[in-house]
Phi, psi and omega in degrees: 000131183290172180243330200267152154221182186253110155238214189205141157230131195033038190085029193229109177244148171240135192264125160190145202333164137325126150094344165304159170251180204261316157343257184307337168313287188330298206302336192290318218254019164091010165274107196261137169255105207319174168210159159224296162325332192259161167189108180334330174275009199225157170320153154275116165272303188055058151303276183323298156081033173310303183292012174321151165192130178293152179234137166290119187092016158223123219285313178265161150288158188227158176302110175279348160252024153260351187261121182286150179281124188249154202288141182086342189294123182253094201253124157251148203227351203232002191293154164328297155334257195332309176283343190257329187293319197277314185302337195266344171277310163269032181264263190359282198322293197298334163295349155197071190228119184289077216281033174245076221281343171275333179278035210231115111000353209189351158324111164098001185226048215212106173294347150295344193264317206262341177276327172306299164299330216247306190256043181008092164286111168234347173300178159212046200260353198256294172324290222269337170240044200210089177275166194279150176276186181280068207270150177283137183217130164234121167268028180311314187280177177284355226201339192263092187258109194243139178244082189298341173289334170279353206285111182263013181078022182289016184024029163291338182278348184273322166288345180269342171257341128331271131325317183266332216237325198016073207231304178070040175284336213244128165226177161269117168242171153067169177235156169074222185273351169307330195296144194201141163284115230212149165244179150015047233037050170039053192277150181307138162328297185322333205231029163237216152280061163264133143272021173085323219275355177127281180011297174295326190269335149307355159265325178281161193268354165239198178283026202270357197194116220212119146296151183293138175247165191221001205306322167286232237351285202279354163272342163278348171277337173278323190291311174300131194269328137326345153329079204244093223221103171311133151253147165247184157198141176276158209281331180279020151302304209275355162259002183226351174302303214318302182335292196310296240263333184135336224270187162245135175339153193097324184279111189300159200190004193308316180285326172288325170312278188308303174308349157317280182314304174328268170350268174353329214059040169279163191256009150182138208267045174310166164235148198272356169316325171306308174263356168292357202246344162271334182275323165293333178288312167279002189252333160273351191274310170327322181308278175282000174282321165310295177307313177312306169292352171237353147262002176269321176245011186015050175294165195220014169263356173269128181260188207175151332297152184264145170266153172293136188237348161352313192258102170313309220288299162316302184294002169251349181270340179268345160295299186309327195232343198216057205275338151309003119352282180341296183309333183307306170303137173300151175261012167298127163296169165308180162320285215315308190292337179279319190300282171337275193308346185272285190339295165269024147244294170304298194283323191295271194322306177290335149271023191038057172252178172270111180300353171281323193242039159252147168246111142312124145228137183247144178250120188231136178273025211222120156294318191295325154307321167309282158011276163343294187292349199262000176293147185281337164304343178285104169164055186267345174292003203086356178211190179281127176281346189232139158249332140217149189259119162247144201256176180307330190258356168305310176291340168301284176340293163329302190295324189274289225309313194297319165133338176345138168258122179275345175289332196244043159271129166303186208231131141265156179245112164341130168281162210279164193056107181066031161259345172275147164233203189196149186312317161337308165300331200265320210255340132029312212262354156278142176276139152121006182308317176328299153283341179298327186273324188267357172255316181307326228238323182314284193280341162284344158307318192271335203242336202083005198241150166282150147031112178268057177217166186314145145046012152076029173273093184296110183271318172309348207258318160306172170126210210234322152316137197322297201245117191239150157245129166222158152189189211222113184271110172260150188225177205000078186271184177301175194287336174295351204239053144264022171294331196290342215301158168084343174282139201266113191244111174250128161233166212228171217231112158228124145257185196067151182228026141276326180293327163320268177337321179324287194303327171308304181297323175320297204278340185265030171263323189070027176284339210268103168270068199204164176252326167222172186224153160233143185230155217197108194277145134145126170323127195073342158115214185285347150317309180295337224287159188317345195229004169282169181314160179208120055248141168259157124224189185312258193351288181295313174296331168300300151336323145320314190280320245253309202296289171326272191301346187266319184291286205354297224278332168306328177293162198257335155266158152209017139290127156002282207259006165260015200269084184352293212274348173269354152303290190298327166296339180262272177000269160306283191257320217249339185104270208226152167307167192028015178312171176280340189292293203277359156301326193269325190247023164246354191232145184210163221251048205322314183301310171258346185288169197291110166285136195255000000 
């Protein structure tokens, strides 16, 4: 039975699968069709109807990314129609759209902005009779910014948080020109189910949905000279700046980065790989201390499996939805919160500074960190453990503001205390990197051995998929761990916080046949994440990830718990893993601390 079928586009004829769209066709044969409403990650909606194309033998035009392509069919993509049509619709849009495009955050990034140009809307007769209404703009949260004037209703920020999320904080109310992107009784973001994560603002195609930016803040904390002002960056920075930068997705950019930052002027360059390699030494010792008690002492108050606490974003959504959980996470803070508490102990001390006059900033690919740092608990150092969080496209800004040519920087090194990693620290920014690290560092604790898969690449624990499984049987471990020998230590992968809700319903069902789990709220892990470059799909995260596993495997570590300056750190301060120093500045309490 064929599969194929023949049409034609602009007199072109194409041969292609069943079940394709006048979209992807066009797309095989090098043809592009504005979209404003599609996105590879999301349902076809066909709102917009930016992508109208005439079918020869048909009285409307039809959404090509709605339309399946049928054998014979004959599509005009570029006809008289098809241009006065697309053009007069975004003349629509733009008649009420606050088009005040240099005071616009998303200036020079904004797809509506870029269609306007390419079919040079220069009339203004749709404007001129469409005056803008009184629109709302809320900024409550830390981390969000929604702007209804900006807004065209293309309802991506609603599937997406819908679909990729399943939080459903974001709806559609009222009908006709009423209609609007709304939350809950049209409650501020900050006082609903958001997790912070991003999602939207990275789906959305204008300025209508923002990250809170901090960007003065931290060149005025740079300008001061009472100042002493740390930067970290997190490992899906160094794979998602280039994009900003000119690059193409994929392009590692880890020397040129820190030499950035150099330039910039902070007064030391770090990296949160450090502590992502402090988070596995305490997070696996967590671990296996759980699995002892409960099966060596058989408490029946520990729970299992325990989860990864890494993701703010996640950690507000099991706050929000599953909080008889709780007890379930691990009680490790993030890198990032971990880092930030050192800083102004540890780091303060060895550089005989006064902790009051460090500005902690952290580079994040995560909107929901800004979030993070603003919880009234981060603050076990005695001060604000983070004072700001910048996202991947925030530090672009720094870099074009400074005037840097980033193509012509020699490559730099993270300075030294609390700047070395491993690869292990490095794969943090893909999902499943988490467990991929904590199984590496875990099971050589427990057995003495390394890992049993090649090259110490957990291959089960990667890809792409929603819900990943794995597990790992030890066998002759050491004399303290035989309680373990013979045990199938199992485990599960999820990103997205629709893949979640999966794992979720499981484990509070007591269905979650597993010991640990790691959950990464953004598609594709932290890579993926709310603050990363825009445009994200499938494609370009891959490509991210690909980036990610090529630094791991290039490094000279790729254990945790080999990481020399995370040795010196237990050596000086913290002791011992789970010590008391570092229960109090590493750790937090889920179950009791303050919840939003």
């Amino acid at each position: 039975m064929d599969n194929k079928l023949n049409i034609t586009i602009n007199g072109l004829p194409v041969k292609l699968e069943k079940g394709k769209t006048i979209l992807e066709a066009a797309e095989k044969t090098g043809i592009k069709i504005p979209t404003l409403c599609y996105h590879k990650d999301l349902c076809v909606a066909g709102n917009c109807r930016v992508c109208v194309v005439e079918v020869v033998g048909q009285k409307r035009l039809s959404a090509a990314c709605a339309t399946p392509c049928e054998e014979g069919m004959e599509i005009l993509t570029n006809s008289l129609k098809v241009r006065n049509s697309r053009k007069h619709i975004i003349e629509l849009l733009l008649a009420e759209h606050n088009a005040d495009c240099t005071k616009c955050y998303r200036n020079g990034n904004c797809e509506l902005q870029e269609l306007a140009s390419e079919y040079k809307i220069m009339t203004q007769d749709f404007i001129e009779l469409t005056p803008l209404k009184n629109y709302t703009i809320d900024m409550f949260s830390p981390s969000i910014i929604k702007d209804d004037s900006k807004c065209i209703r293309c309802q991506r920020c609603v599937r997406t948080c819908a679909e990729l999320q399943g939080v459903n904080a974001l709806t559609v109310a009222y009908k006709g020109d009423r209609m609007k992107i709304t939350t809950f009784f049209e409650k501020a973001l900050n006082d609903v189910v958001c997790t912070n994560c991003g999602q939207c603002v990275n789906h959305c195609p204008t300025g209508a949905l923002v990250e809170k930016n901090y960007i003065e803040e931290v060149w005025e904390a740079i300008s001061d000279p009472n100042k002493h002002v740390v930067v970290q960056t997190a490992p899906a920075v160094r794979v998602g700046l280039g994009e900003e930068m000119g690059m193409k997705p994929g392009e590692r950019v880890t020397g040129k980065m820190v030499a950035a930052l150099k330039r910039l002027g902070f007064d030391s360059v770090l990296d949160t790989d450090f502590t992502a390699d402090l988070t596995i030494v305490e997070e696996g010792t967590e671990l296996l201390t759980r699995l002892k008690k409960a099966i060596v002492e058989k408490n029946t108050e520990i729970k299992l499996p325990m989860i990864t606490s890494c993701s703010p974003g996640w950690i507000k959504y099991i706050e929000h939805l599953y909080p008889d959980n709780l007890g379930n996470l691990s009680t490790c803070k993030s890198p990032q919160q971990m880092f930030g508490a050192l800083v102004k102990t540890y780091y303060a001390k060895a550089r005989n500074l006064a902790p009051e006059n460090i500005v902690s900033v952290s580079i994040m690919p995560c909107t929901a960190k800004k979030f993070e740092a603003h919880r009234p608990e981060m603050h076990d150092s005695g001060y604000r453990d983070v004072d700001y969080v910048l996202t991947t496209r925030e530090l672009a800004i720094l870099i074009k503001q400074a005037g840097l040519d980033f193509d012509k920087l020699e490559p730099a090194r993270f300075d030294r205390l609390m700047g070395d990693s491993t690869g292990a620290g490095v794969i943090f920014g893909a999902t499943g990197g988490v467990m991929e690290a904590a199984l590496r560092t875990a099971y050589e604790l427990v057995t003495g051995r390394e890992v049993p898969f090649e090259n110490l690449n957990i291959m089960p624990v990667r890809g792409i998929e929603g819900v990943k499984k794995a597990s790992i049987k030890i066998e002759n471990p050491l004399k303290e761990w035989a309680f373990l020998d013979g045990v199938e230590l199992k485990c599960a992968v999820a990103h997205g916080l629709v893949n979640a809700k999966i794992i979720m319903e499981a484990v509070k069902t007591g269905e979650a046949d597993f010991h640990f789990i790691e959950i990464m709220a953004c598609p594709g892990g932290c890579l993926g994440g709310g603050g990363q470059p825009i445009p994200t799909n499938p494609e370009i995260r891959k490509k991210r990830a690909e980036a990610i596993y090529a630094e791991d495997s290039g490094l000279p570590l790729r254990k945790s718990h080999e990481n020399p300056e995370v040795q010196k750190l237990y050596k000086d301060f913290l002791i011992e893993p789970l010590g008391e120093i570092s229960h109090h500045l590493l750790h937090t309490n889920y179950t009791k601390r303050e919840r939003f």
